[in-house]
C-alpha positions as CSV (number, residue, x, y, z in Angstrom):
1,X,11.0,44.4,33.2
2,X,14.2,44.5,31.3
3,X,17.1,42.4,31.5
4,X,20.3,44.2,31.2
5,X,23.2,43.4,29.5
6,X,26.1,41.8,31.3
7,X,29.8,43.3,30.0
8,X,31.9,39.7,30.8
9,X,30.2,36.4,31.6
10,X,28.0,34.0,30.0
11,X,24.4,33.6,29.0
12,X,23.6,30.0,28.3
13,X,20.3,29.6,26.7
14,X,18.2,27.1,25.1
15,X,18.4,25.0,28.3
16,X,15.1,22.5,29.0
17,X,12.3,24.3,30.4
18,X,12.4,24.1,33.7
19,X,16.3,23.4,34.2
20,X,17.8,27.0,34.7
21,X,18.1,26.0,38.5
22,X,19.5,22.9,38.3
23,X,22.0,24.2,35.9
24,X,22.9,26.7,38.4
25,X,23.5,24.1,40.7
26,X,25.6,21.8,38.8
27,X,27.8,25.0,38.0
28,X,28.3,25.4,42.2
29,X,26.5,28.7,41.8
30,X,24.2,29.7,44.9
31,X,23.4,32.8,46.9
32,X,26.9,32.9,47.9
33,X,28.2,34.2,44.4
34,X,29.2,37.7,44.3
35,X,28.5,38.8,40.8
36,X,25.0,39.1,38.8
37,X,23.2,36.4,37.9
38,X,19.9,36.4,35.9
39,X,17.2,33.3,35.4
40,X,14.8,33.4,33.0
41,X,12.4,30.0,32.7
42,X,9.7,29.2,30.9
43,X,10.6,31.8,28.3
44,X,8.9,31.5,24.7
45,X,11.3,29.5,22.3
46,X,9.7,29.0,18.3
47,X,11.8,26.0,18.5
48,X,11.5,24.5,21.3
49,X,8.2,26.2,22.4
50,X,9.7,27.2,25.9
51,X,13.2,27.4,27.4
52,X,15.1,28.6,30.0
53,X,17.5,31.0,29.9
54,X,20.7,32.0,32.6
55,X,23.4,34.8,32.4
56,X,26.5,34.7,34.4
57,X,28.2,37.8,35.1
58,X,32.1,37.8,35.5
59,X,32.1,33.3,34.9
60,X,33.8,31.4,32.2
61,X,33.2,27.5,31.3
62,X,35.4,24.7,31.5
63,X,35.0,21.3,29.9
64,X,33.8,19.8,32.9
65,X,31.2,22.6,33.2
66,X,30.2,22.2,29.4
67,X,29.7,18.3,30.0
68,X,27.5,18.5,33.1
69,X,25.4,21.1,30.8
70,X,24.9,18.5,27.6
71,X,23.6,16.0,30.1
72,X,21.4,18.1,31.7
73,X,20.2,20.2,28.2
74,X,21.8,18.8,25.3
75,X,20.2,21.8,23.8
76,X,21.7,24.6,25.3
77,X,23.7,27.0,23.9
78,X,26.4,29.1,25.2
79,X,27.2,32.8,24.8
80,X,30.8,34.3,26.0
81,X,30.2,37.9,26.7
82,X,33.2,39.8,26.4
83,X,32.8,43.5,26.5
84,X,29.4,43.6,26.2
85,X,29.5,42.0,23.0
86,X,28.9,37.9,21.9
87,X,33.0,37.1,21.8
88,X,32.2,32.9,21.1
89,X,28.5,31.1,20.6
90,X,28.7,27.1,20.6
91,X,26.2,24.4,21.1
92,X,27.0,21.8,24.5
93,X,28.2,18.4,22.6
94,X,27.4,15.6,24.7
95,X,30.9,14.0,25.3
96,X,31.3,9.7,24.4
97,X,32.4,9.6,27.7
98,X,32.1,11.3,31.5
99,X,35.2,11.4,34.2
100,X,34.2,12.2,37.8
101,X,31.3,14.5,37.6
102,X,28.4,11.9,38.1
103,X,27.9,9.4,41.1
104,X,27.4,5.4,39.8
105,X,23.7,4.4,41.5
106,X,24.7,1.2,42.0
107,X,25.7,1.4,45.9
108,X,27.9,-2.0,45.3
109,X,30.0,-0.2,42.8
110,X,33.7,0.3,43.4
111,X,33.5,4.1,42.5
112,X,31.4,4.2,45.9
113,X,33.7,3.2,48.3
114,X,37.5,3.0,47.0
115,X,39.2,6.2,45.5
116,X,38.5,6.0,41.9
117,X,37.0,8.7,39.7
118,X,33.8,7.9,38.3
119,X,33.9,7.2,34.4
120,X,30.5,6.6,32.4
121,X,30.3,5.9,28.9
122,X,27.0,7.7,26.7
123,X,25.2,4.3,25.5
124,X,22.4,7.1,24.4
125,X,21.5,10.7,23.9
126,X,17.5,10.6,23.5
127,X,16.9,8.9,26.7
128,X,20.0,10.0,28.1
129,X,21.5,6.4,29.6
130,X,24.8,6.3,30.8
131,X,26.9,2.8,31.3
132,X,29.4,2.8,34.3
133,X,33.1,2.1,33.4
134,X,33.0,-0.3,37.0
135,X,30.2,-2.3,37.5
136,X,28.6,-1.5,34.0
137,X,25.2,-1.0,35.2
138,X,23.4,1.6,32.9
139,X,21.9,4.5,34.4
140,X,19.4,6.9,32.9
141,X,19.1,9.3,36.7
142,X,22.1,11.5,36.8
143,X,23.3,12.4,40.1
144,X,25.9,15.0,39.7
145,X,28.6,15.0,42.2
């Protein structure tokens, strides 16, 4: 089977094996969106011997979008389609810190009960562990808002 091109979107590739769905998730995307979207896992990579792969028709990436991503697969890359053609390609950059797109584990933590935004700082990349801005307990399970 082939996989068409899409004419405006994205294709984000390189994500972890295994990830495409959660990615889609994170990004609020579910059987409720109206334009194509195409998952590929478990796809042969030479680099990272398999990957998952996810094209977006008609959907453009914000910051907030590109920072859930690098937590998730701080490999992915990220293709803006643009007339059928690549327009941008960029690697996700995990960011030194994250603003209200995780939940803090710790069910004492003020970000769980008073009106804050949730702020972690990156303590490390390889294994992902995140250090709340509140309580400061360091997390390594993400729990995307």
């Amino acid at each position: 089977m082939k996989v068409s091109k899409i004419r405006n979107g994205i294709v984000i590739d390189h994500i972890k094996a295994g990830d495409a769905l959660k990615v889609l998730k994170i990004l609020g995307i579910d059987r409720d969106y109206e334009d194509t979207v195409t998952v590929m896992m478990n796809a042969e990579s030479k680099e990272y011997g398999k990957k998952d792969i996810v094209k977006i028709e008609n959907r453009e990436l914000d910051k907030e979008d590109l920072d859930k991503i690098s937590l998730l697969s701080p490999t992915a890359t990220v293709n803006v389609i643009r007339g059928s053609k690549v327009a941008e390609k960029y690697g996700v950059k995990i960011p030194d810190e994250i603003e209200g797109v995780l939940e803090c584990t710790n069910p004492e933590c003020i970000s769980n009960s008073e009106q804050v935004s949730t702020k972690f700082s990156i303590e490390s990349s390889k294994p992902m562990m995140l250090r709340c801005h509140y309580c400061e307990r360091l997390i390594s399970t993400l729990r995307f808002k």
